[in-house]
N, C-alpha and C positions, 0 to 999 in steps of 0.2 A: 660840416660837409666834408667827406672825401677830396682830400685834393689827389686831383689828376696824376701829380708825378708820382703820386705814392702808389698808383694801382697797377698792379700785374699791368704789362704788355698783351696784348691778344697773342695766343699762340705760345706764351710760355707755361711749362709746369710746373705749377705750383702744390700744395698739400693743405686738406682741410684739417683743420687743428679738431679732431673728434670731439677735445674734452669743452669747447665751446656753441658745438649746436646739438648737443645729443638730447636737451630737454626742449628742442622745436620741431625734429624729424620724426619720420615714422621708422618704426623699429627694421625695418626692412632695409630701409636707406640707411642706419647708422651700423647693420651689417656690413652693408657693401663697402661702406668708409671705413670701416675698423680692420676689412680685411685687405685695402687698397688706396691710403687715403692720399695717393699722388693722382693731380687730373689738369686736366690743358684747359688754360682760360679761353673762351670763344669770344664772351663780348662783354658789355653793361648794359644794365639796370635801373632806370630812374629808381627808387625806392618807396619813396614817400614825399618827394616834389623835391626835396634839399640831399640827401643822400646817393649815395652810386652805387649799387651792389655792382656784384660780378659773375659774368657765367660760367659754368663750366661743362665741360664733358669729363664724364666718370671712364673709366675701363671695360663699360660695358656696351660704352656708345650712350646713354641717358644723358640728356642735360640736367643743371639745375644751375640754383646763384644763392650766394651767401655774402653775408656782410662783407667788406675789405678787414675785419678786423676780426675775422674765421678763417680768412687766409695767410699760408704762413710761404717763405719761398720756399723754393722744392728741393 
């Protein structure tokens, strides 16, 4: 499980690491991250009952959430 101190603060910007979720997205989204991959964390994610994902806001206003270990600091 994610420990807490290790996850982004809500509100900082952080960067998704492209080369670790481009075989889970759709082709569309791993444009928009190849061409901007800095985005502000909004909040968390239970995952799968034991895990914390993280949310974020892209640059174009869209949210989504990815692992804490696709996020890299900004």
């Amino acid at each position: 499980m994610a420990e807490t101190k290790l996850l982004p603060k809500i509100g900082s910007k952080v960067k998704i690491n492209i080369n670790k979720v481009q075989d889970r997205l759709p082709v569309k989204l791993i444009d928009q991250i190849s061409s901007n991959p800095r985005v502000v964390t909004t909040g968390y994610k239970m995952t799968d009952g034991r895990g914390i994902g993280i949310t974020v806001r892209l640059q174009n206003g869209e949210e989504n959430w990815f692992f804490p270990e696709e996020i890299e600091k900004g």
